[in-house]
N, C-alpha and C positions, 0 to 999 in steps of 0.2 A: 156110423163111422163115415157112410158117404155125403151123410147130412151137414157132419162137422168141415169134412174138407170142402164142401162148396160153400160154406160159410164161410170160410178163412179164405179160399179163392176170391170171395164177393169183397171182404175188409181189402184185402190186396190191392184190389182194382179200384176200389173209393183212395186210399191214399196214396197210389200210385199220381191220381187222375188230381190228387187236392195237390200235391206234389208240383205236378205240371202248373197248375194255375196260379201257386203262388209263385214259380220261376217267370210265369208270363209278365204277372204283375211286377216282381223284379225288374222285369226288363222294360215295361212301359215305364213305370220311375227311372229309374237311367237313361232312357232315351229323353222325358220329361226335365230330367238335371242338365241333362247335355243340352238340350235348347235352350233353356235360362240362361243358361253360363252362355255360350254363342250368341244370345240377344245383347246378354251383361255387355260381352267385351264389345261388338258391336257399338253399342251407348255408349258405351267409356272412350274407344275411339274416336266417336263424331265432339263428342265433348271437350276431347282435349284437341280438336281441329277446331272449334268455335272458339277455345278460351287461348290460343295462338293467335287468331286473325284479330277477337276484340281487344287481345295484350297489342300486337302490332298497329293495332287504329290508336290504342290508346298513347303506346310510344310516340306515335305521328304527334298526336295533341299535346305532348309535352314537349316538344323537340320543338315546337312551333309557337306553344303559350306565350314565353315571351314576347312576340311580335304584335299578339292581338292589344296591344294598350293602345295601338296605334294598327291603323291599314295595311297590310304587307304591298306589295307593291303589284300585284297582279290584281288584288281588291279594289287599288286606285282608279288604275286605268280602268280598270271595268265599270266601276262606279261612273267614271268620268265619260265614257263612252256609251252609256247605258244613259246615261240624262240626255246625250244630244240626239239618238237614237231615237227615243221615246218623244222627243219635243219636235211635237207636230208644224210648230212657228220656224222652224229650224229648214234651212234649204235643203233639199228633196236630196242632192247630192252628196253635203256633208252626213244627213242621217244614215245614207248605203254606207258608205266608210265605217260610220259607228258602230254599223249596224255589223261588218267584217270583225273589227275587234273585238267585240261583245262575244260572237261567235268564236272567234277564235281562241280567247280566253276559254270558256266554258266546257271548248272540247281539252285543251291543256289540262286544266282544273280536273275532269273525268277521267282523263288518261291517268292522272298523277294520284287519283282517288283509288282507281284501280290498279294500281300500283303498289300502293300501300295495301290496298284490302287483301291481294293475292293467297292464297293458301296453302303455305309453305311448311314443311317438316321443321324447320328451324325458325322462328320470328324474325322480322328484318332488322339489323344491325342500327344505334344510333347517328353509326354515319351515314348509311343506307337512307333511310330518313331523312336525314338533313340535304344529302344531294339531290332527293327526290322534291322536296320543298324548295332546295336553293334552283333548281331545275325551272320550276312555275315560275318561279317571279323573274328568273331571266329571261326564259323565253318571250314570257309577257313584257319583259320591256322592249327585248327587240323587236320581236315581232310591234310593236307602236312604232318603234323608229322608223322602222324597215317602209309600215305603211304610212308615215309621215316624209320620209326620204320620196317613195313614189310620190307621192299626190304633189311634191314640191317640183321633183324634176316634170313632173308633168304638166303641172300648170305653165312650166319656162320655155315648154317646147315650142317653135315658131309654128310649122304645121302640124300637117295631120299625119304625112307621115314622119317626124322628128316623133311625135306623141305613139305613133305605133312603133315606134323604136323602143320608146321607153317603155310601152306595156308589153313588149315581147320579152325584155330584158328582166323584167322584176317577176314577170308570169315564168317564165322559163328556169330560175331562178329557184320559186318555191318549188317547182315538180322536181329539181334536179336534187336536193335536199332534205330528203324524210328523216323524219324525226323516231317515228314509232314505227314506218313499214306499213301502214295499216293497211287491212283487204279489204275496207269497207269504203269501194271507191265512191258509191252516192253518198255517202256523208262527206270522204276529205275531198271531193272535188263537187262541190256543191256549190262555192264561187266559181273555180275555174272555167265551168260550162257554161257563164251567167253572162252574155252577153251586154244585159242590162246592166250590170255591175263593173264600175273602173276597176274592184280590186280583185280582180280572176287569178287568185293565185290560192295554191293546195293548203287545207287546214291543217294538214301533217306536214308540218316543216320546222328544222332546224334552223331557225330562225337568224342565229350567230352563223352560219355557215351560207346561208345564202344573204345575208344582207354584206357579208365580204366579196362574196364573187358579184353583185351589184354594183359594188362601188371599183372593182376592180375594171368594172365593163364602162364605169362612169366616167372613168380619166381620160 
């Protein structure tokens, strides 16, 4: 009899203990489902953040397709500023000039790139787009005038100081004027500190708003 109950004590204790170990194993499978499932949505989130921002580049490229049969107008001047730039035969003075607009464009172009690529909960609107592109090719015009308006009043000036009249006026001009705000002062003032340079004025500028208070200063 005492045989029997330590036998049935010992069965007790085996399935008590088999017991335990498939609850264990329960719970590492569920702890194992719960991570899956938290990687899943994980995945699925960054996925629908990548197919947002490549829908929003893609809207930019239709927004704009039309235009490419032909240059849009910041393509122009760049192209156009980007040949004299580059032409070694070209007087040492007009290439620095070139050599402003080229830059100037290319940071515009970036800024308006990253603009569109931004990664938004909502995709950018087709108007959003279209101001963001109609944006580039303004600025890039003005800003051409703006540095053709200088380099003209400049050349008309009688001295040296009539000529530091006019570079204080067109320098002053772009600093008072930002475009983007930007904090990356050695990039947008990268002419302004350039001694060497007649066109010392900020790469971050609102170009339609300081070539108005220029010509206001000009009267």
């Amino acid at each position: 009899m005492e045989g029997f109950r330590k036998e049935k004590r010992v069965a007790h204790h085996q399935i008590k203990r088999k017991t335990t170990i498939i609850k264990r194993k329960s719970c590492y499978n569920d702890e194992t489902i719960r991570k899956k499932e938290h990687y899943r949505r994980i995945g699925t989130q960054k996925y629908k953040k990548m197919k947002k921002i490549v829908l929003t580049i893609a809207l930019a490229l239709v927004a704009v397709a039309g235009t490419y049969a032909q240059d849009r107008v910041y393509q122009q001047i760049y192209k156009s500023a980007y040949a004299v730039a580059a032409n070694k035969a070209e007087d040492t003075g007009l290439r620095k000039v070139a050599s402003f607009k080229v830059d100037a464009i290319s940071y515009l172009q970036t800024k308006t790139l990253a603009a569109l690529s931004v990664e938004k909960e909502t995709p950018l609107s087709q108007e959003t787009i279209k101001h963001l592109n109609n944006q580039l090719d303004s600025m890039a015009y003005f800003m051409y005038d703006y540095v053709n308006l200088f380099t003209k009043e400049y050349a008309k000036a009688a001295d040296e100081k009539a000529k530091n009249r006019i570079k204080k006026i067109f320098r002053d001009a772009s600093i008072n004027h930002p475009l983007y705000h930007d904090d990356d002062a050695e990039l947008v003032l990268a002419y302004y500190n350039r001694e060497d340079y007649l066109t010392q004025f900020s790469l971050d500028t609102n170009w339609v708003e300081a070539l108005e208070e220029v010509k206001g200063k000009l009267r």
